[in-house]
C-alpha positions as CSV (number, residue, x, y, z in Angstrom):
1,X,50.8,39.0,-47.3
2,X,53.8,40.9,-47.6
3,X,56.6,41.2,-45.5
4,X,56.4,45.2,-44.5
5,X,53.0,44.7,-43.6
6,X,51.6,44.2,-40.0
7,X,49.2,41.0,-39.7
8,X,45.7,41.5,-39.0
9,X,45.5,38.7,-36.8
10,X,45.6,38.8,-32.9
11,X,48.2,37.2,-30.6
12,X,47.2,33.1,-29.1
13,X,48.7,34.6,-25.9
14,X,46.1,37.4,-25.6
15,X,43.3,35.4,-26.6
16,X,44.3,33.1,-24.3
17,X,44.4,35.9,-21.3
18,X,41.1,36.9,-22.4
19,X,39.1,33.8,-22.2
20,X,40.5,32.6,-18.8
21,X,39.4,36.0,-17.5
22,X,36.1,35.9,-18.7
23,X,35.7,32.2,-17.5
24,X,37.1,33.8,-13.9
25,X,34.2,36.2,-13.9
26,X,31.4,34.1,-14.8
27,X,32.5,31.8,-12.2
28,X,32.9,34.4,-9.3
29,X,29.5,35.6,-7.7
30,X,29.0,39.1,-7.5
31,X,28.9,40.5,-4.2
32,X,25.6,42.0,-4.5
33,X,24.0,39.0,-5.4
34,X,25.5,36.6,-2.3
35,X,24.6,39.8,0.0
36,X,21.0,40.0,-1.7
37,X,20.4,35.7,-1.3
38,X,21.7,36.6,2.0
39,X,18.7,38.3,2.3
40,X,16.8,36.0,1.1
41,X,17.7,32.9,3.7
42,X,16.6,35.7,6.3
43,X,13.6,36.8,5.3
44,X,12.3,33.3,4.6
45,X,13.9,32.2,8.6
46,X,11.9,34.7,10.3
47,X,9.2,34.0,8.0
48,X,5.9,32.0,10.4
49,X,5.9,28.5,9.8
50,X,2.0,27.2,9.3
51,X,1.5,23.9,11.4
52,X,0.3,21.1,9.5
53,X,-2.9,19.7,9.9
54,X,-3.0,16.4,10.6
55,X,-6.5,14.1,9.3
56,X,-8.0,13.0,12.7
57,X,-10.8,10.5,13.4
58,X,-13.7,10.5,15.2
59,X,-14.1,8.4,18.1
60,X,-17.6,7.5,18.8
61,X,-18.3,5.6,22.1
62,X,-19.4,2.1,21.0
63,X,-22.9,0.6,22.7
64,X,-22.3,-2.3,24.8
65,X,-23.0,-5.5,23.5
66,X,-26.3,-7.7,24.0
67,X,-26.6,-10.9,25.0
68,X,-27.5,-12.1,21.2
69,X,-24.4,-10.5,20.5
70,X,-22.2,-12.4,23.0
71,X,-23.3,-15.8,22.2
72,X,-23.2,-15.4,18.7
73,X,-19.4,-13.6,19.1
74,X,-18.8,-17.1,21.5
75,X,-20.0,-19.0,18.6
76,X,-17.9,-17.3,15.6
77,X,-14.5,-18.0,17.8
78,X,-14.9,-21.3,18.3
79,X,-16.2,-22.0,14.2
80,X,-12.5,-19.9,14.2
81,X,-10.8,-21.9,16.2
82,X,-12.4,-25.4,13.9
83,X,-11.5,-23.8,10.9
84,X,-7.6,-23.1,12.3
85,X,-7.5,-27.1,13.4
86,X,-8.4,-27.9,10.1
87,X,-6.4,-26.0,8.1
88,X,-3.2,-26.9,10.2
89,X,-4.0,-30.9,9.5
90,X,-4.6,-29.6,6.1
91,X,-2.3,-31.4,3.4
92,X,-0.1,-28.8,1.1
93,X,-1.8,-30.1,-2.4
94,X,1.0,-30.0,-5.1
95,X,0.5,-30.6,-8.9
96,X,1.5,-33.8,-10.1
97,X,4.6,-34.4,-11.6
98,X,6.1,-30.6,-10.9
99,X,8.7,-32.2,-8.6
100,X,10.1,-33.3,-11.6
101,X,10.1,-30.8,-14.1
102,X,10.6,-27.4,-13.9
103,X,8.3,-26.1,-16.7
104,X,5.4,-26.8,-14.2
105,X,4.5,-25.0,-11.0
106,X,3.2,-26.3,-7.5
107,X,-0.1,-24.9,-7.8
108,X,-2.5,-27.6,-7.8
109,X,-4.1,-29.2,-11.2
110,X,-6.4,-32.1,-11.0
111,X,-4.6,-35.1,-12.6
112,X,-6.7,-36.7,-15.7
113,X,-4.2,-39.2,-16.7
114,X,-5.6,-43.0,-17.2
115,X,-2.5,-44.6,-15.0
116,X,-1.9,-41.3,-13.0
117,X,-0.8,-42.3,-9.3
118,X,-2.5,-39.2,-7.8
119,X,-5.5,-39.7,-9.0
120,X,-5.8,-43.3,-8.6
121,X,-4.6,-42.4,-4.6
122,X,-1.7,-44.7,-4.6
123,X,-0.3,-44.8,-1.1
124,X,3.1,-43.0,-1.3
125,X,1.8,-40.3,-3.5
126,X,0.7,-36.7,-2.8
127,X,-2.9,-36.8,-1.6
128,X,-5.7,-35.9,-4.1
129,X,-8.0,-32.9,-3.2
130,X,-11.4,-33.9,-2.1
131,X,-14.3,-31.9,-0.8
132,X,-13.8,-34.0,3.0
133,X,-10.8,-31.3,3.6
134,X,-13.0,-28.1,3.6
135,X,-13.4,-26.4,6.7
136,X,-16.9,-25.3,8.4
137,X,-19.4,-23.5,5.7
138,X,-20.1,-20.7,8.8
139,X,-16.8,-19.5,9.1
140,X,-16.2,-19.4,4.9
141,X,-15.3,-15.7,4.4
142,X,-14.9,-14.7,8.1
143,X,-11.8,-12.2,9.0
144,X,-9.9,-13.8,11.6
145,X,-11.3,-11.3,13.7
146,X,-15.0,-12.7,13.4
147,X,-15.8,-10.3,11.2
148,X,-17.5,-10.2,7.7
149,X,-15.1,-8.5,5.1
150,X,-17.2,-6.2,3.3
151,X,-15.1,-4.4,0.4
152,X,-16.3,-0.6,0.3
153,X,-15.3,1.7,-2.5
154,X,-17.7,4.7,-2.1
155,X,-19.9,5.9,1.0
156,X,-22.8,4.6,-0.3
157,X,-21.3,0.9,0.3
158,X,-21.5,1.6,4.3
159,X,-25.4,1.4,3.9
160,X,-27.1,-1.4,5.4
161,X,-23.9,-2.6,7.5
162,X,-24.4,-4.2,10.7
163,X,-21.7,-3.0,12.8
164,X,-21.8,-6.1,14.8
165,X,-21.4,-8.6,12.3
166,X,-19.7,-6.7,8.8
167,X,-16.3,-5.1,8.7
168,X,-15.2,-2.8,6.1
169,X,-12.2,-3.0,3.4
170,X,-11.2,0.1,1.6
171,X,-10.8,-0.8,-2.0
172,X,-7.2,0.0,-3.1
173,X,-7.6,2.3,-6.2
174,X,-9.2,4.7,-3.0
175,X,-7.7,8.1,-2.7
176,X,-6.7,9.7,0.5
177,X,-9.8,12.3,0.3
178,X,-12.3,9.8,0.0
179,X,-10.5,7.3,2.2
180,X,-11.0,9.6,5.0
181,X,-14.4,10.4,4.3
182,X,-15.1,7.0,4.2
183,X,-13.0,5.9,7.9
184,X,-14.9,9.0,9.2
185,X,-18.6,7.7,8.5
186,X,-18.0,4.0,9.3
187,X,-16.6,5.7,12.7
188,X,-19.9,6.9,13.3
189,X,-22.1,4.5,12.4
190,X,-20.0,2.2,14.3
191,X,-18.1,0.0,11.5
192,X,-14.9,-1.7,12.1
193,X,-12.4,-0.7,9.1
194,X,-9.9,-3.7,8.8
195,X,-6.9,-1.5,6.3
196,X,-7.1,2.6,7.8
197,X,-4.1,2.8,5.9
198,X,-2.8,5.5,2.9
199,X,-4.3,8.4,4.6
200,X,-1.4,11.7,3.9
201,X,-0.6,14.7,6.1
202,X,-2.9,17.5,4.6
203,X,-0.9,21.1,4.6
204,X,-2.8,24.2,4.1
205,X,-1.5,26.1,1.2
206,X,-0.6,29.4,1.9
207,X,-2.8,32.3,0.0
């Protein structure tokens, strides 16, 4: 370029000026749009709120118990009551040599060794499992509520249920649709549910 003749480019200062202002204006609001979200908040204030509708469950007055009933409720406490003794003078198994390394875990593993002192039932050793520690076969599977735990995973598993003797378990892949389908109907036929649980707040959507 020669000397008489003016540069093409622009000035740093004004480039500078430029840029902050256009930073200045993207960063300002406009006034129409605060007063139009303004607006906005109001509109959706005064706006009805729906109420939510919450699942509810029917009550169904329960028939008094018979005699039959009674005796054979009498009977599954105290089988519940043998079967708590029992367990309490129960001895905690533990797997044989796991108290002394720590590659192996508690959980109980018959010992087949030839000179193994837990199997052999050396006194000062862990006891071996035999079948004398069981508890009563009658109360094998009972809830400790007397029940019978019955797993459900449909409607069609409530057939056939005697209200006084099964109790129903929702499975645990259940969603909350068919979970209260399924607390509804064991509600009237009577059923004891043992988990009512994982049941959501249905809204109604707005149309």
């Amino acid at each position: 370029m020669k000397r008489g003749e003016a540069s093409s480019k622009p000035d740093k200062k004004q480039v500078k000026g430029k840029t902050k202002a256009k930073q200045e204006k993207a960063t300002k609001p406009s006034e129409a749009s605060a007063k139009s979200r303004g607006k906005e908040t109001k509109a959706e204030a005064a706006k009805p709120t729906k109420p939510l509708k919450k699942t509810v469950r029917s009550r169904v007055a329960k028939k008094p118990l018979s005699e039959e009933a009674v005796a054979r409720a009498a009977k599954v406490q105290a089988l519940l009551k043998l079967r708590a003794e029992i367990a309490d003078g129960r001895p905690a198994f533990q797997r044989p040599e796991s108290w002394r390394y720590t590659r192996l875990k508690e959980n109980w593993r018959k010992p087949k060794g030839l000179d193994n002192k837990v199997r052999k039932m050396v006194k000062g050793w862990p006891r071996l499992v035999k079948v004398g520690y069981r508890g009563p076969v009658a109360a094998r599977g009972l809830h400790p509520s007397g029940f019978r735990d019955v797993l459900v995973d449909n409607l069609k598993g409530l057939d056939g249920l005697n209200p006084e003797t099964d109790a129903v378990r929702l499975a645990s892949g259940l969603g909350a649709r068919k979970r209260q389908a399924i607390i509804n109907r064991a509600d009237e036929l009577g059923l004891k549910v043992l988990n009512p649980c994982g049941i959501r707040v249905i809204s109604e959507k707005e149309t």
